[in-house]
ZASE-918503 format. One record per residue (C-alpha): residue in one letter; residue number from 0; x, y, z; chain. Coordinates in pm, 1 decimal, padded with zeros to 6 digits, always signed. Layout:
# residues N
A_NUM_X_Y_Z_A
...
***
This chain:
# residues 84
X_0_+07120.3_-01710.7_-09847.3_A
X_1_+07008.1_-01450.0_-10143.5_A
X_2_+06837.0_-01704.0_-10313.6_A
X_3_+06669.0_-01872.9_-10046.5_A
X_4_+06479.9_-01504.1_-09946.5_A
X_5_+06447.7_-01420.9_-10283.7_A
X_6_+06219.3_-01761.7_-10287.4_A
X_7_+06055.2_-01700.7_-09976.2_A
X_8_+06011.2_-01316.9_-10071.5_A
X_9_+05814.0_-01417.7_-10447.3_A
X_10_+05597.1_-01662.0_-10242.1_A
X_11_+05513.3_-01386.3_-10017.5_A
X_12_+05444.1_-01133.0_-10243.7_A
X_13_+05232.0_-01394.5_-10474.8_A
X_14_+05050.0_-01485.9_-10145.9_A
X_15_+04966.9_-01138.1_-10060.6_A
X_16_+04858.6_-01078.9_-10430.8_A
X_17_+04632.9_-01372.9_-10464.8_A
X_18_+04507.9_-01473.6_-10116.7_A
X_19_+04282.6_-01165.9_-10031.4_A
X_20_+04063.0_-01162.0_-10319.1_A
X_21_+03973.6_-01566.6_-10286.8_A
X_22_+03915.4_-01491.2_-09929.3_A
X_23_+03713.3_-01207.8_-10012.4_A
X_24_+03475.9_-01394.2_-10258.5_A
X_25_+03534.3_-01724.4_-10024.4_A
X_26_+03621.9_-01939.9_-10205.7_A
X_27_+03774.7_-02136.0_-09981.6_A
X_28_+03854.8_-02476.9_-10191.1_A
X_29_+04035.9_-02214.4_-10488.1_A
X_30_+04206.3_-02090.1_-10172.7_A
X_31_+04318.6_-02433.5_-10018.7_A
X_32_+04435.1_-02573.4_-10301.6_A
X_33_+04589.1_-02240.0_-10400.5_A
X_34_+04735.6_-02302.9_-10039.3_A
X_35_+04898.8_-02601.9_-10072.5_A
X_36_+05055.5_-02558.6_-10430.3_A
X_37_+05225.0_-02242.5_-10308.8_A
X_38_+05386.1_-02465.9_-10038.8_A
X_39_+05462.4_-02695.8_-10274.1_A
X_40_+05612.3_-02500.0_-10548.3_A
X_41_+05810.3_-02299.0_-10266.8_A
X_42_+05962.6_-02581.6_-10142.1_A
X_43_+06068.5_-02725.4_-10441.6_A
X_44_+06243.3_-02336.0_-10479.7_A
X_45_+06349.3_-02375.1_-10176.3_A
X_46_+06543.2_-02745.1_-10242.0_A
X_47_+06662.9_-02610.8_-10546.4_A
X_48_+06798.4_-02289.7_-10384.2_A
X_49_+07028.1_-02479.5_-10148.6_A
X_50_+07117.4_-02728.9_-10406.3_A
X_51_+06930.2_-03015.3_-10294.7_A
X_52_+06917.5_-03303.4_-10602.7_A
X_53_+06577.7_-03353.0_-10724.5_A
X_54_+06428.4_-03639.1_-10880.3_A
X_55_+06317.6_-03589.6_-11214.7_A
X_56_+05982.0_-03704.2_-11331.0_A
X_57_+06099.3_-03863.1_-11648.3_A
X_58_+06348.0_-04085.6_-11480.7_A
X_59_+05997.2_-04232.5_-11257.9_A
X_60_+05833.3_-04311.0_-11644.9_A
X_61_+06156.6_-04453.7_-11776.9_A
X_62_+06124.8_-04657.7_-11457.5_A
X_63_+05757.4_-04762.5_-11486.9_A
X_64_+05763.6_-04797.9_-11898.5_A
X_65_+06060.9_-04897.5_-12010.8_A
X_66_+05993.4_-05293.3_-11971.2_A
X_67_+05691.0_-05209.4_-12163.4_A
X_68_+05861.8_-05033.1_-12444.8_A
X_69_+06137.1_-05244.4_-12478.3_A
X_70_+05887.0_-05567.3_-12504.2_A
X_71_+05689.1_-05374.8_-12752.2_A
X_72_+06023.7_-05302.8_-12950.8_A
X_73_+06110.9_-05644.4_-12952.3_A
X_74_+05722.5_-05742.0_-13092.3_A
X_75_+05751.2_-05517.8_-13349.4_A
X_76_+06065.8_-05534.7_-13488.2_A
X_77_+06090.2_-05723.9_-13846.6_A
X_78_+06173.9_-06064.2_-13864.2_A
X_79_+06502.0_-05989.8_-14135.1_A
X_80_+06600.2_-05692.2_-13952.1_A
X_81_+06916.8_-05616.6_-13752.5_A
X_82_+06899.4_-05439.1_-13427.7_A
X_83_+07062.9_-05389.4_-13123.4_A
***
């Protein structure tokens, strides 16, 4: 419970720090976007707070590049030389 307001209270307090002053110069794409990483960056607080497993990024590029690198590997390896 303490770290799920502790989340929710740094989001707040960020919000309340930053969100006036674009408003006030309107700038209301800075603001938006400003917006929607907040809520992004909470919930991904939040999810970790209550222990939720999150994917990691580099498992996604092992995923996508990996063929690629081992075929590569297996280009440029030497003709006389022993791998595994």
């Amino acid at each position: 419970m303490w770290p799920i307001l502790g989340v929710l209270s740094a989001a707040a307090l960020i919000l309340l720090y930053e969100a006036p002053g674009l408003r006030r110069s309107r700038r209301y794409r800075e603001l938006a976007v400003f917006l929607i990483l907040l809520t992004l960056g909470t919930g991904a607080g939040l999810a970790q707070a209550v222990d939720f497993p999150l994917p990691n990024p580099l498992d996604w590029m092992n995923y996508l590049f990996g063929p690629a690198g081992e075929r590569l590997d297996k280009v440029l390896r030497l003709p006389g030389e022993l791998g595994g």
